[in-house]
N, C-alpha and C positions, 0 to 999 in steps of 0.2 A: 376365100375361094368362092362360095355363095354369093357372096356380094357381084364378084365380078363375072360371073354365069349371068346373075337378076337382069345385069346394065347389057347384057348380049341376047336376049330371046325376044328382043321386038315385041310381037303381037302376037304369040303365041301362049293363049291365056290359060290354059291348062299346064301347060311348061314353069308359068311362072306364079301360078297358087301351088304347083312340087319343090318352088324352088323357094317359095315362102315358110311351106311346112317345114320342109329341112332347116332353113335359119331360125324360126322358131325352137327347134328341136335342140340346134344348137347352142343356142342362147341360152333353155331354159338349163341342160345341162352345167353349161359355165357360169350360170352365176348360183347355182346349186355347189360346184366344188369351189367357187370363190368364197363365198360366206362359209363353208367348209375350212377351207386352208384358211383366212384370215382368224375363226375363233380358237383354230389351231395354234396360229403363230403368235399371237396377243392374247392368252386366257385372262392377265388381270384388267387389262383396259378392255375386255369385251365389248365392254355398251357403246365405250368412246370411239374404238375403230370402227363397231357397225354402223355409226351413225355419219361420220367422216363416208364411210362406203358408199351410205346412201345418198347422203346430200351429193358426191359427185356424181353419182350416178344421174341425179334427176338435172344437174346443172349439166351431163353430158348433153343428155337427151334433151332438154332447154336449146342450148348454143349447137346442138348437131340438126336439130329441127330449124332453126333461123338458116344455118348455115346454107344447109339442102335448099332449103326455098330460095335463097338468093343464086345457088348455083342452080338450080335446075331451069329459070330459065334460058340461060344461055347455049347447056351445054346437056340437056335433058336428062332423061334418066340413067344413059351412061357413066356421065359427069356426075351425078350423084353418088352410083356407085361405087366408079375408081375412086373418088374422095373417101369417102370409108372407105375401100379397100387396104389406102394409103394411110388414112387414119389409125387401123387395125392395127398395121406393122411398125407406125411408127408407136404407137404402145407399146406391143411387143417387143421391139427394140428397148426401149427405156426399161420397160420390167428387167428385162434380162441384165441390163445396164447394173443392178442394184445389187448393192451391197449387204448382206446381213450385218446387223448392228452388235450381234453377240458373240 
């Protein structure tokens, strides 16, 4: 939802360091109850899932950095955002997708 506010306030630069703080906020939130619920769900492979977490994490943030650059000239900062917007859900989608294994 943040995301798709960011790609709507144009030039409105105080509108959009409020709408940074809040994704900040919420970021730092979710990946606080993510490494949460993962050492939850894997206590004997701890190290090995945290480390699987992070590497995609930094390979998101790798291939979501290139990605942005290639779109935002065409379709600017809007184009940025509904892409992660669209990104977002379709995670969420796939999470929800998943099956427990036990």
């Amino acid at each position: 939802m943040v995301m798709l506010l960011l790609g709507l306030v144009g030039n409105h630069l105080w509108l959009l360091v409020g709408l940074l703080i809040c994704l900040a906020m919420f970021q730092g939130f979710g990946v606080s109850a993510l490494n949460t619920f993962i050492v939850n769900v894997v206590p004997t492979n701890r190290s090995t899932v945290m480390a699987f977490n992070s590497s995609f994490l930094y390979l998101g943030l790798t291939f979501g950095s290139l990605i942005g650059g290639w779109i935002y000239p065409t379709f600017g900062y809007f184009g940025v955002c509904l892409l992660s917007a669209l990104s977002t859900l379709i995670s969420i989608l796939v999470t929800l997708g998943l099956k427990p294994t036990h």
